[in-house]
Every structure is written in C-alpha cells, then in structure tokens.
C-alpha positions as CSV (number, residue, x, y, z in Angstrom):
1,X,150.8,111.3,79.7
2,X,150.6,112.7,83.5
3,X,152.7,115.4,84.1
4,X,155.5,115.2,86.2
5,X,154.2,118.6,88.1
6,X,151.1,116.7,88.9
7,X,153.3,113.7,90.1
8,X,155.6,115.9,92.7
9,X,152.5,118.2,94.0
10,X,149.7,115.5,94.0
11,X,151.8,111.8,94.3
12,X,148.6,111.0,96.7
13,X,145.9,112.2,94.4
14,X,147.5,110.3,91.4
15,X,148.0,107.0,93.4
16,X,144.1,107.0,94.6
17,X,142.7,107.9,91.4
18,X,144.6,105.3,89.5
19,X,143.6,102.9,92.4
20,X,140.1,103.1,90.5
21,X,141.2,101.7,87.7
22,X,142.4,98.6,90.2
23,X,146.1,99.4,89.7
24,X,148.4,100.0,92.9
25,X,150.1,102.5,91.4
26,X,152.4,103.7,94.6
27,X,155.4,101.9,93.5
28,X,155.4,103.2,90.1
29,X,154.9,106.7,91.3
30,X,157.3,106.7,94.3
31,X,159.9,105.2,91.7
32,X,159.4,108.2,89.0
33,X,159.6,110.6,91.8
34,X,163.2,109.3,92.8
35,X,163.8,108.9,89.6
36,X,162.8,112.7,88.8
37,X,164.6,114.1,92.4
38,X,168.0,112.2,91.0
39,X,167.5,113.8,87.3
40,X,167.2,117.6,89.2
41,X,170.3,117.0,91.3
42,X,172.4,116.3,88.4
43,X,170.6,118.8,86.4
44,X,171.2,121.2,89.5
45,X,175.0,120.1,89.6
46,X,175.2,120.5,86.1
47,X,174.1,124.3,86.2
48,X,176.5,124.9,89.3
49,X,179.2,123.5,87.6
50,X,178.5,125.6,84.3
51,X,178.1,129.3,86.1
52,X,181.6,128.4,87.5
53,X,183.3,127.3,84.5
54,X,181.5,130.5,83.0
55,X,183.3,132.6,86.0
56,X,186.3,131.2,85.6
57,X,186.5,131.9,82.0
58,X,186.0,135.5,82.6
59,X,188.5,135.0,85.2
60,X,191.0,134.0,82.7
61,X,189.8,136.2,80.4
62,X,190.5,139.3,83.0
63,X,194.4,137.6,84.1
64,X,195.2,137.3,80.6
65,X,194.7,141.0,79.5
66,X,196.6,142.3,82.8
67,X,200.0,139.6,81.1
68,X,199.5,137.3,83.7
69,X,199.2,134.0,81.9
70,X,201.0,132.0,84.4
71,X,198.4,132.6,86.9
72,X,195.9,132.0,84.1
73,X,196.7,128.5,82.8
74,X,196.7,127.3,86.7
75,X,192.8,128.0,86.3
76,X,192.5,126.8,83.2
77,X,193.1,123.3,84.7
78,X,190.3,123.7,86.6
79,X,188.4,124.7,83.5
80,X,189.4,121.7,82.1
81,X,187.9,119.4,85.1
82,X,184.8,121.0,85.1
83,X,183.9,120.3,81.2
84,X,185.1,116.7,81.8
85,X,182.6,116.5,84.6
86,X,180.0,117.9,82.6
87,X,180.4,115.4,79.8
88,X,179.9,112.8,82.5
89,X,176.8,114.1,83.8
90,X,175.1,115.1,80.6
91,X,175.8,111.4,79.7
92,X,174.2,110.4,83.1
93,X,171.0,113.2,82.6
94,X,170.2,111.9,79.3
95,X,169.8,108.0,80.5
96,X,167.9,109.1,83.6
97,X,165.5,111.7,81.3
98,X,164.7,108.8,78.5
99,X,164.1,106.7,81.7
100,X,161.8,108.9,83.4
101,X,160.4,108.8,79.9
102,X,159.8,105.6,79.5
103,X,158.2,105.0,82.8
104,X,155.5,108.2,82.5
105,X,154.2,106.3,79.5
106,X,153.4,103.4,81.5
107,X,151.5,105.1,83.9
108,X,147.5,105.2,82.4
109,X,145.3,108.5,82.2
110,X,143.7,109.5,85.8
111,X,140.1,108.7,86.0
112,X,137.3,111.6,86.3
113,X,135.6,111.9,89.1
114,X,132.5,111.1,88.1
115,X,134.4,107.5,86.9
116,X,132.6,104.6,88.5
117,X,134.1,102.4,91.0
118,X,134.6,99.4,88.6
119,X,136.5,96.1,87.8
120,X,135.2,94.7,84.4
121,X,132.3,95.7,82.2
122,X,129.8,94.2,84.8
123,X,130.5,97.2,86.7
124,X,129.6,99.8,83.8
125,X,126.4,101.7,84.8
126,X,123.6,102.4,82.1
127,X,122.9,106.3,81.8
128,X,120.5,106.5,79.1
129,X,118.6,103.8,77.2
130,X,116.4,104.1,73.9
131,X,114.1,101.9,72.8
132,X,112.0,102.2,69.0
133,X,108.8,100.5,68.3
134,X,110.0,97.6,67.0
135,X,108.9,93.8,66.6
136,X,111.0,90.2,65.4
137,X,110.2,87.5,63.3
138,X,109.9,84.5,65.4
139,X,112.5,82.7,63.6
140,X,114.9,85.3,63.2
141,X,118.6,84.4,62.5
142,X,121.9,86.1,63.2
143,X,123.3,88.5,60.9
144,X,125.9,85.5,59.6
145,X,123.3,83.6,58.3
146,X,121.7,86.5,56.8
147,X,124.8,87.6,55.0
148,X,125.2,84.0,53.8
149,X,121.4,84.1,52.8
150,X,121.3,87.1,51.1
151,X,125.0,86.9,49.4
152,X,125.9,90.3,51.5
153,X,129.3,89.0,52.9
154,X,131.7,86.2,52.3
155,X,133.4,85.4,55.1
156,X,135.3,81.3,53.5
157,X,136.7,83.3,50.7
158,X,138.3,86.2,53.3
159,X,139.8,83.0,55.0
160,X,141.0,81.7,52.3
161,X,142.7,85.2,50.6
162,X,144.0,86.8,54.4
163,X,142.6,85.0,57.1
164,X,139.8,85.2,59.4
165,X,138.5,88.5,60.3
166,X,139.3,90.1,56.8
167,X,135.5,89.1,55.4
168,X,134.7,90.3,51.7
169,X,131.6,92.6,51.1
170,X,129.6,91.8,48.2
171,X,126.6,93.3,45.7
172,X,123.6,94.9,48.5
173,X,126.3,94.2,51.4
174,X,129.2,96.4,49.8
175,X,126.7,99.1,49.3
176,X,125.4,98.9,52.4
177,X,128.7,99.5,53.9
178,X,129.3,102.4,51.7
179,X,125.7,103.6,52.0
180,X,126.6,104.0,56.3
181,X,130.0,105.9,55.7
182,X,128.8,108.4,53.6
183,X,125.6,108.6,56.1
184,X,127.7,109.1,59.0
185,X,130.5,111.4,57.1
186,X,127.3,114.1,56.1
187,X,125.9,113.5,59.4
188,X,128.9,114.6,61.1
189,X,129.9,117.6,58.5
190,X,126.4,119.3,58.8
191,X,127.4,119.3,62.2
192,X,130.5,121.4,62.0
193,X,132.8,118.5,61.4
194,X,135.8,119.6,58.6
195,X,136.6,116.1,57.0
196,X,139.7,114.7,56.7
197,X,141.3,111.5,54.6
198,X,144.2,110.6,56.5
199,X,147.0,108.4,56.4
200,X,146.1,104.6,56.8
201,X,150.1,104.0,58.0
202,X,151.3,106.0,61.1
203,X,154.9,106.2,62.1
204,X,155.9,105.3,66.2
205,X,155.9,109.0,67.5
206,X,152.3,109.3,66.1
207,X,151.5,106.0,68.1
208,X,153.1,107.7,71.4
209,X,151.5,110.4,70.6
210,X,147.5,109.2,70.9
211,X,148.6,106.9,73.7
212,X,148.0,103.3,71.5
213,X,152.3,102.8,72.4
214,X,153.6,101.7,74.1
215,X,150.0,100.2,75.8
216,X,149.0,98.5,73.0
217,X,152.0,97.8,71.2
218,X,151.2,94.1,70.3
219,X,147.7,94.5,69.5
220,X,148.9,96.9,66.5
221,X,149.9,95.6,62.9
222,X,153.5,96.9,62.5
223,X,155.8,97.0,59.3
224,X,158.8,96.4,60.7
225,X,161.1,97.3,57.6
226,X,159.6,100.7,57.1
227,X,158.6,101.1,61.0
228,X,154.9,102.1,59.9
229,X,151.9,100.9,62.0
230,X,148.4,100.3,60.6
231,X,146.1,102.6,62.3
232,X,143.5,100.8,64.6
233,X,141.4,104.1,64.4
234,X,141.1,107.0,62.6
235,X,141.8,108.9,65.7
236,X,145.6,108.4,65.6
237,X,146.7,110.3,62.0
238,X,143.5,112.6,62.9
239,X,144.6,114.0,66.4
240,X,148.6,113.1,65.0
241,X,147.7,116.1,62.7
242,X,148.0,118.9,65.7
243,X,150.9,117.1,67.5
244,X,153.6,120.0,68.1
245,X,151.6,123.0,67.5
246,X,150.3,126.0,69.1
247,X,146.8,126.8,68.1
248,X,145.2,130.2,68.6
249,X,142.7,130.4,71.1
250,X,140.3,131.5,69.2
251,X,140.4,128.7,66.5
252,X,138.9,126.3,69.6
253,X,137.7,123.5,69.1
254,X,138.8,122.2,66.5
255,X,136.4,119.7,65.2
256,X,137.3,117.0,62.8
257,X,136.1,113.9,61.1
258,X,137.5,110.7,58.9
259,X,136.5,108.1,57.5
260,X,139.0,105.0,57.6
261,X,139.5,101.2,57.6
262,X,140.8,99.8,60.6
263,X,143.0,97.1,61.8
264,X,143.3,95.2,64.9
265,X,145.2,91.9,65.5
266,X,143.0,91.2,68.4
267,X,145.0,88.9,70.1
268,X,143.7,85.9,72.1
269,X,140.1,86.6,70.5
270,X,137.8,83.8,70.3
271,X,134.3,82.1,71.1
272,X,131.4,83.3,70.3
273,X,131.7,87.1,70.8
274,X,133.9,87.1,67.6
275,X,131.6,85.2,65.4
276,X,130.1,87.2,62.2
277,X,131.0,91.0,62.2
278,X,131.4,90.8,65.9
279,X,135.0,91.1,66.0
280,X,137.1,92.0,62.3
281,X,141.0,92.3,62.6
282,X,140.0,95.1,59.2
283,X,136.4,97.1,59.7
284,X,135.5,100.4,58.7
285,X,134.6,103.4,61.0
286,X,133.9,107.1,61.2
287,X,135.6,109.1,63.5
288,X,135.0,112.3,65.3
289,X,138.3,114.0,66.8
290,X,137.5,117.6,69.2
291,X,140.3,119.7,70.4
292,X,138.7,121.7,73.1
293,X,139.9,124.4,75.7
294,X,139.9,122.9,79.3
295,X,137.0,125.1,80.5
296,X,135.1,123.8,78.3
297,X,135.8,120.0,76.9
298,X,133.3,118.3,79.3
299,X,130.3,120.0,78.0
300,X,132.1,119.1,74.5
301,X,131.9,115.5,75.9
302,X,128.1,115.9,76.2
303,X,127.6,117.1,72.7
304,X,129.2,114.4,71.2
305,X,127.4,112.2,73.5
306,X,124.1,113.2,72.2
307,X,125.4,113.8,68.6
308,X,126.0,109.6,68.1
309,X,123.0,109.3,69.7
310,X,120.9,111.4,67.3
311,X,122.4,109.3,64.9
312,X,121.7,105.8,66.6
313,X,118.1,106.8,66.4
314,X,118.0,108.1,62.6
315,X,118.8,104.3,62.0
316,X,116.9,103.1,64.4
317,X,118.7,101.2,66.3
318,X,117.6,100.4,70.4
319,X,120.5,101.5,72.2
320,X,121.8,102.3,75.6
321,X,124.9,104.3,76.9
322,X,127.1,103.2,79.8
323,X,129.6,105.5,81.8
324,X,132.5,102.7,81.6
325,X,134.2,101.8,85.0
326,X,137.9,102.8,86.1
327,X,138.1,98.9,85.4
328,X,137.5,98.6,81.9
329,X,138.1,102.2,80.9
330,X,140.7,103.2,77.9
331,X,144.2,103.4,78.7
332,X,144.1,106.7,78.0
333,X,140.7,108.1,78.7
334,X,139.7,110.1,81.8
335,X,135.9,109.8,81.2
336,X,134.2,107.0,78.5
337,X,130.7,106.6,77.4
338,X,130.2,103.4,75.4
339,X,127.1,103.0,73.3
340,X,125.7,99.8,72.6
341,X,123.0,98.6,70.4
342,X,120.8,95.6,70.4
343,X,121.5,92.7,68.4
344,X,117.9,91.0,68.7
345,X,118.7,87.5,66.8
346,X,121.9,87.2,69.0
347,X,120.2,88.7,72.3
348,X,122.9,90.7,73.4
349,X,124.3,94.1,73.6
350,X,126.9,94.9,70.6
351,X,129.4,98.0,71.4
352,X,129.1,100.2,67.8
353,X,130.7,103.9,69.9
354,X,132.8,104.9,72.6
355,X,133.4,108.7,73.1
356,X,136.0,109.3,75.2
357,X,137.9,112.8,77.1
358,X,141.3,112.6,77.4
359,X,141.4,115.7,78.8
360,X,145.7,116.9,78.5
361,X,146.6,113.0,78.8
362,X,147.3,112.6,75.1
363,X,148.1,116.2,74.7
364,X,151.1,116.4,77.0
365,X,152.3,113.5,74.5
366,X,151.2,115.5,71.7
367,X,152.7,119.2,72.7
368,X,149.5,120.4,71.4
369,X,149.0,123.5,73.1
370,X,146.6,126.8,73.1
371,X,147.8,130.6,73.0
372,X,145.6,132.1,75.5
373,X,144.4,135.8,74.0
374,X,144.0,136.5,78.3
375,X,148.2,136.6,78.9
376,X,149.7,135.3,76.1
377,X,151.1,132.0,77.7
378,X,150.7,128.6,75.3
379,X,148.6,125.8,77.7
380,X,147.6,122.1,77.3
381,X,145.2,121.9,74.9
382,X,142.0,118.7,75.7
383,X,141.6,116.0,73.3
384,X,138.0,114.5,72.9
385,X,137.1,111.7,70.3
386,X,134.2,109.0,69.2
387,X,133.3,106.1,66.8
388,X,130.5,108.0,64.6
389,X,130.7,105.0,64.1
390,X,131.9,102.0,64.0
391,X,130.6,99.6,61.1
392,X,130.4,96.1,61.4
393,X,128.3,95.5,65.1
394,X,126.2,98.6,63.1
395,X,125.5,96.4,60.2
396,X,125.0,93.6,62.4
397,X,122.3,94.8,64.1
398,X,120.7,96.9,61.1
399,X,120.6,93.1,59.6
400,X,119.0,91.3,62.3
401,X,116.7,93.7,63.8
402,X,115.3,94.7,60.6
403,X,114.7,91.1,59.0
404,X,111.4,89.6,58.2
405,X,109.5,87.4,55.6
406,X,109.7,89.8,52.8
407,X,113.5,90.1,53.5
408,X,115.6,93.1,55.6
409,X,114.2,96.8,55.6
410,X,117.0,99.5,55.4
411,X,115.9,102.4,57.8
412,X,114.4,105.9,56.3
413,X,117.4,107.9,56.8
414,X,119.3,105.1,54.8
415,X,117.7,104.6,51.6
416,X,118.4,107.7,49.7
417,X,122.3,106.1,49.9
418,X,121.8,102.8,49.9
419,X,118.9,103.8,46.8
420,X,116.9,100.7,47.9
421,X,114.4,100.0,50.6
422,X,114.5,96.3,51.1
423,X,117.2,93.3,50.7
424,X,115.4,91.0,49.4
C-alpha cells in the first residue's frame, strides 16, 4: 500500500510513475488527498475541541474547591456540548478513515525506475537467455499426448471428479511431481532457505495483507461460511507469518521457503494457452519469501534472480528472463523478472517463475517493520518473493523437450529423486 506521506509530498511523482503502468491515476490521487485534508481537519477540530473540554474541566475543577458551584455548572454546559460534538465527529473520522482506507488499496505499487515503458507482455524486454545443447525428435508431441501416452496424467477423470483444471497424477507422473518439490525444497534450503509448511486456507486480513484483495478478489476460491480463501501461492500464509511485527535488525533478511498446492479460478481462461498443464485452477509450487532491509533488497532481487536460474539449468531447461513492463507487471510489484522456458513440441515460451520486489508496498499493509540498532526507531521493512518454482509449465517442458524414441530422459540432477532415468 502507498503511503499517504508519499501521496501529500510526491502526488506528482506517484501520478507519473503509475502513468507507466497505463493508469491515469490523477483523479484517484487528487481524490485521497481531499479525502486525507478533510480527515486532518476533523481530526484537528477534534483535538481543539478536547484541550478545551480538558481546560474546562480543570476549570470546574478549580470553581468547585473555592464553593462556587453556581459558576461551575454554567461551564459544565459547555462541557456537555463539546463531548456531544465530539461523538459527532469521531462518527464522521471513522467513515472518512475506513474510506481513505479503502481507496489506498486500490491504488497499485509504483513502478521502479528501471520498469520498462510497457502495455502488454509484447513490451517485456529479454535480459538474459540460456540455451543447452539440446536436439528434438522430428515428430515430437506436446506434453498432453505424452502424459496420455505414457499414463503420467489423467486429465477426463479430473473432469469428471472436480472439473477441468484439477488433472490427476499417476504412477512415473505422481513421482515426477514429487521428485521436483523435493528438488526444489533442498535446492532452496542449502541456500539459506528455513522451510516452512503453511496454512493452505488464509483468512481476509492475510489476503490485504500480500496485496491479492482486494485486486484479485474474484480470481480467489473463497469459503464464504467460514471466510477462508484458498491460497493462490504460497507467498500469502508465508509473508502473512511476519504481518504485525517488529523484527530486529540484525535478524535481516529473513529468508524463507514452502512448498504448497495452489489454486486459481482463472477466470475467462481459454484457447489454446490453457490446454495440458498450461493453465491448472490446483498446481503445485515452491516458493521463496525475503524480508530484506531497504538498503539492501535490490541486490537481494538479483540473488534470487540468479538462484532460479541456477536451478533452471540443473534441469536443463532453455530459458530466458524478461524485466516485465509497467503494463503487465503485478499489482503489487515494483520490479518483476519472469522466467520462461521453452516448450519445444508446443513452440512457445511457458512462464515457470516470476521474482518480484515489493519493496514497503505489501509491508505498509503488513506493519512488518525493522528496529534499526543505528537510533532505535522501527521502519518499513522490503518484501521480496519467487516461484522456485512453479510445477506444471516445469513438467511440461521437462516432458517435451526431453522425449525421444526410447521414451522421455529425466535430467541428471533429477534422477536420484525421481530414482529412474527414463519414462519409458
């Protein structure tokens, strides 16, 4: 969330950075500000009122030890008026606060400066690209028919028992899926990663909290009786775990990973992008979660960078890495990489990552703060976080790119957890 000190100082600053994300945000911010000037004259009428209320009651205080209650209960009534117009105003404070509330969370995350011009993915630019030694059989075949050929997944019968997008696993395809999370979950401990197993359910405040409400409100499972929300990553219960606390400088960063399932209604998905593992409304991903100190998050941002890339290229996989647009960045990111490996049978790039800075965005939501050992003072904590990674485009492309005559080779790295070297 953008503070409302950033909003007063900077209105300019906030309206042309948000401007990259294509969003005239001038009405929105001029409407907060008068919303914000109206909450601090009440709020400056209130405390008026209440020093005077606080001298007259000394006032009668001193006229009724000297026996001069007469003169006393002719303030009183004045007393009286003021608390009555207090009432009213604290009334009035509290709808304008949950108002000016309610309209900071609408306003996205401000864009780094190093965020590209941008309208849609088209105008994502490629930073880094890597590319094995690799070759394809000529009649290779997308990873659907694969799965179909080599009994991996069953995608009719998750139709028929939830619905589309909830695809069973089965024999080498269920320990293939379990082979990757362990993979990545060792990867990302030997890297100074404490796991966690959180919560699959989150409640609302957790949802505000990472910045998925109220943005993406709809695109969230919800049980409405119990007012739970499936978690669409990982990253929500993970970075929820902090929310209200003061850490001590000296504990920073805090580095953090989970495995969880995931779950996505994906509204309004279709064609031919969703087919297969392409797009799940349930998938399984590793997450990576950073708390960093300000000074020193972006050069956290390039770690984590180059740690999912290590591990894109222990599998093998011919990737690249865009620096997304202010177009089609994250709600609430101020700087995204995406990775994206190849999916030879499909020709096309498949998004498996994207490792995002928040920077104090989702920790002004959070009140996750830092006690500075320099004066003492709690500040805004940053909030990093990545896919390490995300399963079924993984799995996709392991599938395809690997397949041959003698069946599908499972990369080095792989087979002491998957304990076999071919599908065959």
């Amino acid at each position: 969330m953008l503070s409302l000190s950033t909003l007063r100082s900077q209105p300019e600053a906030v309206v042309a950075a948000l401007a990259k994300r294509n969003l005239d945000a001038k009405p929105a911010v001029d409407a907060l500000l008068a919303l914000n000037e109206q909450r601090r004259s009440i709020q400056t009428e209130t405390e008026t009122l209440q020093a005077e209320a606080n001298r007259l009651a000394k006032e009668i205080g001193g006229l009724m030890r000297d026996g001069r209650a007469q003169e006393a209960d002719s303030i009183k009534a004045r007393t009286t008026e003021i608390k009555g117009r207090i009432q009213l105003l604290a009334a009035e404070l509290e709808q304008l606060e949950g108002q000016e509330r309610e309209q900071l969370l609408r306003l996205p995350n401000m864009p780094h400066t190093s965020v590209p011009a941008g309208k849609s993915a088209e105008d994502n630019v490629v930073v880094a690209e890597w590319n094995p030694e690799w070759s394809l059989a000529a009649d290779a075949v997308p990873h659907w028919d694969l799965a179909e050929r080599y009994k991996l997944i069953d995608f009719e019968r998750g139709v028929k028992v939830t619905g589309a997008g909830f695809p069973f696993y089965t024999g080498k395809g269920a320990r293939l899926q379990r082979a990757l999370i362990q993979f990545f979950l060792d990867y990302n401990t030997q890297a100074g990663y404490l796991e966690v197993q959180p919560p699959h359910f989150v409640n609302a405040a957790s949802g505000y909290g990472t910045g998925q409400l109220p943005d993406k409100d709809g695109q969230m499972y919800h049980v409405g009786e119990d007012q739970l929300y499936a978690i669409p990553t990982a990253e929500v219960p993970v970075t929820n775990m902090l929310r209200d606390e003061i850490l001590p400088e000296a504990e920073l960063p805090v580095k953090l990973t989970a495995y969880s399932p995931c779950f996505r209604r994906e509204a309004g998905s279709y064609g031919k992008d969703v087919r297969g593992l392409n797009r799940l409304h349930q998938f399984d991903k590793v997450e990576i979660v950073c708390v960093e100190h300000p000074e020193k998050s972006y050069q956290r941002l390039d770690e984590m960078v180059d740690h999912v890339a290590r591990l894109l290229q222990a599998l093998e996989l011919p990737y690249r890495v865009l620096r997304l647009c202010g177009g089609d960045m994250g709600f609430t990111s101020a700087l995204t990489y995406d990775f994206e490996v190849w999916s030879a049978a499909q020709g096309r790039w498949l998004e498996v990552s994207s490792v995002s800075n928040f920077e104090t965005f989702q920790a002004n939501r959070l009140m996750l703060r830092y006690r500075s050992e320099a004066d003492g003072k709690p500040y805004l904590a940053h909030t990093l976080n990545g896919s390490s990674l995300a399963l079924p485009r993984v799995v996709a492309a392991l599938l395809e790119n690997n397949q041959s005559h003698e069946g599908i080779r499972i990369p080095k790295a792989l087979v002491p957890y998957t304990g076999f070297e071919w599908i065959q």
